[in-house]
C-alpha positions, 0 to 999 in steps of 0.5 A: 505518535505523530509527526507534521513535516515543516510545512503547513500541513493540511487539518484534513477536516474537509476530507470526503474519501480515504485511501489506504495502502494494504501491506505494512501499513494496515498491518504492522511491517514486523509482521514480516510478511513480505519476508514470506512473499518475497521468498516465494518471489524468488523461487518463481523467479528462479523456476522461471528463468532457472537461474540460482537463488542469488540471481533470481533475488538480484532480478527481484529487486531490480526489477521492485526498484525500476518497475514499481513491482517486481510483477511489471518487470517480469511481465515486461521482461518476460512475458509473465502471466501476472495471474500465475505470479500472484496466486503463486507469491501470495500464498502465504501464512496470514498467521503472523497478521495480529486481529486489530478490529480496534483499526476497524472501528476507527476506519469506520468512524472517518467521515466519507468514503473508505478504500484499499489502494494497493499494488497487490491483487484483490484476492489476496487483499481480502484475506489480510483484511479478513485477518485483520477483522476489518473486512466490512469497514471498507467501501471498495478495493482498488488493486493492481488489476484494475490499473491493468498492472500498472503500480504506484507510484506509476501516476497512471494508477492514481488517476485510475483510482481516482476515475473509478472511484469519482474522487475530488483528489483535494478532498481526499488523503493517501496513508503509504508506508512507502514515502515515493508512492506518496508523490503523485498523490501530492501532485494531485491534490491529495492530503498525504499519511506516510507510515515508515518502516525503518527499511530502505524502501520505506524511506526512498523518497522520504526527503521530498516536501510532499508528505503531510504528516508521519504517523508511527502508530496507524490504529491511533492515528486513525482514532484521534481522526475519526474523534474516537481518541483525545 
């Protein structure tokens, strides 16, 4: 299902490039993933600073909230190595990730370009994709090292992308389960595709006039997109 906000939204048929973001928006949030994740984010965070769970929670999400990622503040905190951080966090079971290789023939379909855009490192991206079995369907990967650490919604992340990729921002269309990650993308010219979550991260920012349409169901969404779907 899908939703267009109150105002002329753009018909997106001049679109050349698509970037999507990787977590809860490739794969369905209730995958609970980042439940996974953010355990382990506590449990760095608390053999880093030996300090009891609650804090080390509290640290998280404070540092999620004024940093983009809880990775900028401990490397602007306390000197984190962000490699160290990623190999340790993203150690998870990918189980829990249903195949979804009709997603992967709709991304294929979508006339131009493809690529992940994500706040997460490329290693890790690679093994949601290939759980996905939509691994082949991109054109690139764009992930938190190559903005040097900087994360969306950081405008300089988007431009990084942009640049590396050669992208003409006013033909191109940014899919976030997350509504703030969307505003720079906005202001750039960019079509926007929010996917909402029901969390409180999800929605932050959500009542901004910046987002084109609200998508409920990515897979089909892309589909009907791509003209695979009625």
């Amino acid at each position: 299902m899908e939703t267009r906000q109150k105002k002329a939204a753009r018909d997106f048929k001049d679109i050349t490039v698509w970037a999507f973001d990787l977590d809860n928006t490739l794969y369905p949030a209730d995958c609970s993933l980042f439940d996974q994740i953010g355990a382990r984010m506590g449990d760095f965070i608390a053999e880093l600073l030996g300090v009891e769970p609650v804090e080390a929670t509290k640290l998280q999400k404070d540092y999620f909230v004024s940093h983009g990622t809880t990775l900028r503040g401990l490397m602007e905190y306390h000197h984190v190595d962000p490699s160290d951080f990623l190999n340790f966090v993203h150690n998870v079971d990918m189980s829990r990730i249903p195949p979804n290789p009709r997603l992967g023939r709709a991304i294929e379909a979508l006339p131009g370009r493809k690529y992940v855009f994500t706040n997460a490192d490329r290693t890790y991206a690679e093994r949601v994709l290939t759980r996905l079995q939509i691994e082949t369907v991109f054109d690139g990967i764009f992930d938190v090292a190559d903005a040097d650490y900087h994360p969306k919604p950081r405008e300089i992340a988007y431009d990084r992308f942009l640049g590396r990729f050669n992208v003409d921002p006013t033909r191109a269309v940014m899919v976030e389960d997350m509504a703030k990650n969307l505003t720079p993308a906005y202001r750039r010219g960019m079509g926007t595709v929010w996917i909402p979550t029901g969390s409180e991260w999800s929605s932050s920012g959500a009542d901004h006039n910046h987002i084109d349409y609200v998508v409920s169901d990515l897979t089909d969404w892309v589909a009907k997109a791509a003209g695979l779907a009625d």
